[in-house]
N, C-alpha and C positions, 0 to 999 in steps of 0.2 A: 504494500500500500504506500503512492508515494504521492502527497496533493501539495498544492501548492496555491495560495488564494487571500484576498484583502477579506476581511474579518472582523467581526464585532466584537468583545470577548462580554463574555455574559457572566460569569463563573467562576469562583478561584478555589480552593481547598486545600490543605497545606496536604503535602505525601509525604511521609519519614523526614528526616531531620532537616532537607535542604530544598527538596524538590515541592510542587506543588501540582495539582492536576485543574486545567485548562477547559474548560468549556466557550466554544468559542464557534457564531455564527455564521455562514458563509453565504454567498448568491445562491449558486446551484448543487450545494454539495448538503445542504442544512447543517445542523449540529454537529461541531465535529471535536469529541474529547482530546486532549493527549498530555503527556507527562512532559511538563517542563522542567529540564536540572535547571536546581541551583534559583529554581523560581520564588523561593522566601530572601533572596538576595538583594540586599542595597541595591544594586544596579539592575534588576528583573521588576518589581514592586511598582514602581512606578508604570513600568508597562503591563501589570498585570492587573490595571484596575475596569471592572465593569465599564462600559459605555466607550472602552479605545479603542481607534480602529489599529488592526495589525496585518504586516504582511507575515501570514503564518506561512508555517511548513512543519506537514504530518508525514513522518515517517515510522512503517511498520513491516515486520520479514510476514505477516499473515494478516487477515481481517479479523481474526478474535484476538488478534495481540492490541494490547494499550497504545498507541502510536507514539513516540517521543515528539516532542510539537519544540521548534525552535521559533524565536519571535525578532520581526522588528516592527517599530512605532512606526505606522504613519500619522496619527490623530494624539493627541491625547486630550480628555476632558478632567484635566486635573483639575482648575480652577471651577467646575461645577460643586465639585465633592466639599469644596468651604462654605456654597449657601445652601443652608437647609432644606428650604423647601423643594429645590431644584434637586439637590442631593437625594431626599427621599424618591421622588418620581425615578430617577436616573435606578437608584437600585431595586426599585419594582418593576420598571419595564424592561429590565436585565432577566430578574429572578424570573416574571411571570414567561419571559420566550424561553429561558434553560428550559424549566418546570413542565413546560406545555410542549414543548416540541419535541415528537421523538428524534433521534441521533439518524445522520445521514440517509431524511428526506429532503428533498429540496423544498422551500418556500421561498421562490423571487419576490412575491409583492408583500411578504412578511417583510425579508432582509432589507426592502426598499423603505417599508413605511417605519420598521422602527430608526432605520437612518435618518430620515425624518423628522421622526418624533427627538432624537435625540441631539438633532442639529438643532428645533427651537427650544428646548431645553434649555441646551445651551444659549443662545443668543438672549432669551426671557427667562432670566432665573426668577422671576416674581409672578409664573405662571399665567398671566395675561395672555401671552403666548403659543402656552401647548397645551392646558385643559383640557381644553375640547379635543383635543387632536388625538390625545391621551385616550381619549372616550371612545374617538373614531378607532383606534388601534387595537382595545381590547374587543371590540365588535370583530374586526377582521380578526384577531387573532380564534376568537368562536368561530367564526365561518370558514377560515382553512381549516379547521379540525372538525367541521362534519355537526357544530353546531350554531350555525347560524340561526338567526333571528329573523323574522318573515315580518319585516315594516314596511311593507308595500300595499298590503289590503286588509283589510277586517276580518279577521278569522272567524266572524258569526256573520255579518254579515255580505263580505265579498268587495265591499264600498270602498272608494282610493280616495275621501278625503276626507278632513276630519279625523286623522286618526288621534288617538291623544291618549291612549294607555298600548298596553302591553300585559297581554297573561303570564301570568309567573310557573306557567303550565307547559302553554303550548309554545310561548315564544314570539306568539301572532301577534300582530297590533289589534285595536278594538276602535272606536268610534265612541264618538261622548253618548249618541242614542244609546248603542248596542250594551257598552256601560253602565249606562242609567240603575241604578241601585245597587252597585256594585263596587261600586269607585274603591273603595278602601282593600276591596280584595286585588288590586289592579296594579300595576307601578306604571309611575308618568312614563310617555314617550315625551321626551323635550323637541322641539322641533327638528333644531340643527342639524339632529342625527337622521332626517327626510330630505330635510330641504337646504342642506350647507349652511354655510353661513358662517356668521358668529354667533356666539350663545354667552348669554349674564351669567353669576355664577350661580341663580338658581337651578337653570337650566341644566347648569354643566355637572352641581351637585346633584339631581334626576339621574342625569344620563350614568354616572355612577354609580350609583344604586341601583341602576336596570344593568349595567352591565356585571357589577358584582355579586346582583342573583348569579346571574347565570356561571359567574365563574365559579362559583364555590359550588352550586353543584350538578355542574357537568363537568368541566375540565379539574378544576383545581381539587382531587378530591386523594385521597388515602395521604400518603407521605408527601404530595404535592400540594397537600392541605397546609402544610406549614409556609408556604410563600405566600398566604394570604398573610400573615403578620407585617410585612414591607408595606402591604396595601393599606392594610387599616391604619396604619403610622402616616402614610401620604394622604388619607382622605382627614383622617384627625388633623394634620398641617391645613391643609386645606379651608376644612370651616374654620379653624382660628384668624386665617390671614384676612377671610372677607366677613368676620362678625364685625 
């Protein structure tokens, strides 16, 4: 096994006393692990933080063997990891694509949109910025995995407008009629996530809460359950900065 490929790294974990094992994103290769020496080193650490991009290289003598991953920087998002808020989203949209992606399937318009999301990140550490985008991301990230969300019609009634909830069931959108004495069993659809845009931060707190049903329980569930702790720490930032 011998790849070679620009790279997000998502993942760090120290291995025995010096090395560390690598989780790290690619265009067409998806998740690709490998053991990096000498990776808890002064000189490795700084390139081995979530949200950098890297020109890697995985080399292995078989496909069940661990590949030794050698690294260089192209990116680094050092300067995110000092403001908090930014900081927190930066290691939940890390942890949630490890977490969620199996190991070498390809996801191009994953590897696109969280490059994306982690360029305004970067650019808007005071979240103005990438909320919403945040939002738009965990949606794609359910719909390459086979659980998408169906916001295009009324799941009772069929009707494209007016949508404005979401079954915590089916996934479907609903309609303020078809809703009608139900609302509290229902979570918002905020607009944005229909019709682009911008979104205030009620909307953008909505759209969070619809997408974090679903993550917790379709995708994010047994021992992939513990990276919902990143999330709740970034949604907790969140309502404090705009109370």
């Amino acid at each position: 096994m011998h790849l070679v490929a620009d790279a997000f790294i998502l993942s760090v974990r120290q291995h025995g006393e010096h090395g560390a094992v690598a989780r790290a994103l690619t265009r067409m290769d998806g998740v690709q692990p490998g053991y990096v020496r000498g990776g808890r080193s002064r000189q490795l650490r700084p390139v081995l933080q979530p949200g950098n991009v890297v020109r890697a290289e995985w080399r292995a003598r078989t496909e069940d063997q661990l590949a030794g991953l050698t690294l260089e920087l192209v990116a680094s998002r050092a300067a995110v990891h000092g403001q908090p808020l930014a900081a927190a989203a930066l290691e939940w949209v890390t942890a949630l694509t490890a977490a969620a992606l199996p190991e070498a399937q390809p996801y191009p318009r994953v590897f696109d949109a969280l490059g994306g999301v982690l360029d305004a990140i970067e650019a808007a550490p005071a979240a103005r910025g990438w909320a919403a985008g945040l939002v738009r991301y965990e949606l794609l990230v359910l719909a390459e995995l086979g659980f998408g969300l169906d916001l295009q019609r009324c799941v009772v009634t069929g009707a494209v407008d007016a949508l404005v909830y979401v079954s915590p069931r089916s996934g479907g959108a609903v309609t303020q009629v078809a809703a009608s004495g139900y609302e509290d069993r229902l979570l918002p659809l905020p607009g944005f996530l229909r019709e682009g845009g911008t979104a205030d931060w009620p909307a953008i707190i909505d759209g969070l809460r619809l997408t974090g049903h679903f993550l917790a329980r379709d995708l994010l569930i047994g021992r992939a359950a513990d990276t919902l702790a990143a999330r709740e720490r970034l949604v907790e930032r969140l309502k404090r900065a705009v109370a």
